[in-house]
N, C-alpha and C positions, 0 to 999 in steps of 0.2 A: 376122106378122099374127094368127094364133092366141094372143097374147099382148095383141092394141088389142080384137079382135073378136069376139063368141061364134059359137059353130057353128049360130048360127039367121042370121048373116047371109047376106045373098045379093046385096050387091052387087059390084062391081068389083075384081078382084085388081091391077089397074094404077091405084089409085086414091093409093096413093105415092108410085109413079113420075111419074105426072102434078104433082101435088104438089113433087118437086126438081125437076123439069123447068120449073117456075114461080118456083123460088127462084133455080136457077142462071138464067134470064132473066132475070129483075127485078137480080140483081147484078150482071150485063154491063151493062144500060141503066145503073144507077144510077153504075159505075165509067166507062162512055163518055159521060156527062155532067157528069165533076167536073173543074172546071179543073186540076187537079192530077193527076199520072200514081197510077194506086191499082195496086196486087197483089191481085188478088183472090186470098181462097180456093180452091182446088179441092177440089170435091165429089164423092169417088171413092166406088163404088159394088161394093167386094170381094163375090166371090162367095159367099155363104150367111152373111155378117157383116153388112147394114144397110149403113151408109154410114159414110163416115169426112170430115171438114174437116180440109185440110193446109195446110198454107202454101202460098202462091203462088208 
């Protein structure tokens, strides 16, 4: 976050996680809606590394 944000902001420290928490949602809907079986992504979330997209 010290790398998107300067030290004057003051908003929400959960404002990323909320954020995958919207992505991985919207990809479950959009993958239980396709007539065809999908693999989704998994969006893993390693400790003190960001996030990483794996195969399904």
């Amino acid at each position: 976050m010290a790398q998107v944000r300067d030290e004057n902001w003051f908003g929400s420290t959960k404002t990323l996680d909320i954020t995958m928490a919207g992505l991985r949602r919207r990809l479950a809907k959009a993958a239980d809606s396709s007539p065809r079986p999908v693999r989704l992504p998994l969006i893993t979330a390693p400790r003190g590394h960001g996030y990483r997209l794996e195969d399904g």
